[in-house]
N, C-alpha and C positions, 0 to 999 in steps of 0.2 A: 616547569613551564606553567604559569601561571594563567596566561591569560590576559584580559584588557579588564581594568578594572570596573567595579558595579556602576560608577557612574555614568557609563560610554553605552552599558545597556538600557538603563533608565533614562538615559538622553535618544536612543533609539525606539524604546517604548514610547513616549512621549510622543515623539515624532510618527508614529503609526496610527496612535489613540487619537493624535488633532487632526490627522489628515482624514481618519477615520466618520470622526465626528464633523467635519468640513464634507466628509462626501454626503452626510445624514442631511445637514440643516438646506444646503444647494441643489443637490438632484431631489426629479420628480418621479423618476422611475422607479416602482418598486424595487427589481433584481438590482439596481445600482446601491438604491438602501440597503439590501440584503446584506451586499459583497461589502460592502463601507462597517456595518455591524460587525463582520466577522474581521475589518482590520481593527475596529476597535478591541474586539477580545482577543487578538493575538497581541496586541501590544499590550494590555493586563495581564495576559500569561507572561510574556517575557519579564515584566517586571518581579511579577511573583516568582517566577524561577532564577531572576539574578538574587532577587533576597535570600532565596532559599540555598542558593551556591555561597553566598556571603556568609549565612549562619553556619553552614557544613552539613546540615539537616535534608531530609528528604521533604518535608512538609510542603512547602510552596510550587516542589511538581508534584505530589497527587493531586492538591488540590486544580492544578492547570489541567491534569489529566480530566478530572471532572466537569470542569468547564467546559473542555472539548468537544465533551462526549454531548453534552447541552447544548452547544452551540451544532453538533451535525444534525441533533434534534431539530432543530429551532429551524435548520436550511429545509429540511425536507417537509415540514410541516409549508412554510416562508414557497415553497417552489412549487407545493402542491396548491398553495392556494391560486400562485400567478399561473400558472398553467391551467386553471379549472378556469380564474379569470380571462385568459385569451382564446380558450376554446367558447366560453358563452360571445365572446367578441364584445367586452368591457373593455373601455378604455385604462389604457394601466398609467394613467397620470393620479398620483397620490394627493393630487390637492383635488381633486374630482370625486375621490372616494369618500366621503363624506361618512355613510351607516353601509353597514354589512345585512347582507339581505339575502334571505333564501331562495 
């Protein structure tokens, strides 16, 4: 049992990545940008682990592994900052945020 072929999951990558990048360009909210990022890098991992299921190779999930591991970085750095920003009682609209300031 094989499975559904490469194409059905890079047609599903695809479909993560634009919805991903549609949550990026329309919402204001930082956390919404956050969550939209990280559907964008699951739908890069998935295509890089259908390649890698296609080849027979392990390569395309360590590397997703790695991603991953970058991307929980990236939320906690990303959550730390909106949480510092809603405790000073900044507005968390991202066209408002113009420069970073101590």
């Amino acid at each position: 049992m094989r499975g559904p072929d490469v194409t059905w999951y890079l047609a599903v990558a695809g479909f993560l990545f634009a919805t991903g990048a549609l949550g990026v360009l329309l919402r204001r909210s930082p956390l919404i940008i956050l969550l939209s990022l990280e559907i964008m890098l699951n739908g890069a991992n998935l295509s890089l682990i259908a390649f890698a299921r296609q080849q027979g190779d392990a390569d395309g999930q360590v590397f997703a592994l790695a991603v991953m591991a970058v991307a929980a970085s990236e939320v906690v750095v990303g959550l730390g900052l909106i949480v510092a920003m809603a405790r000073r009682g900044l507005e968390l609209d991202v066209d408002k945020l113009s420069t970073l300031r101590g």
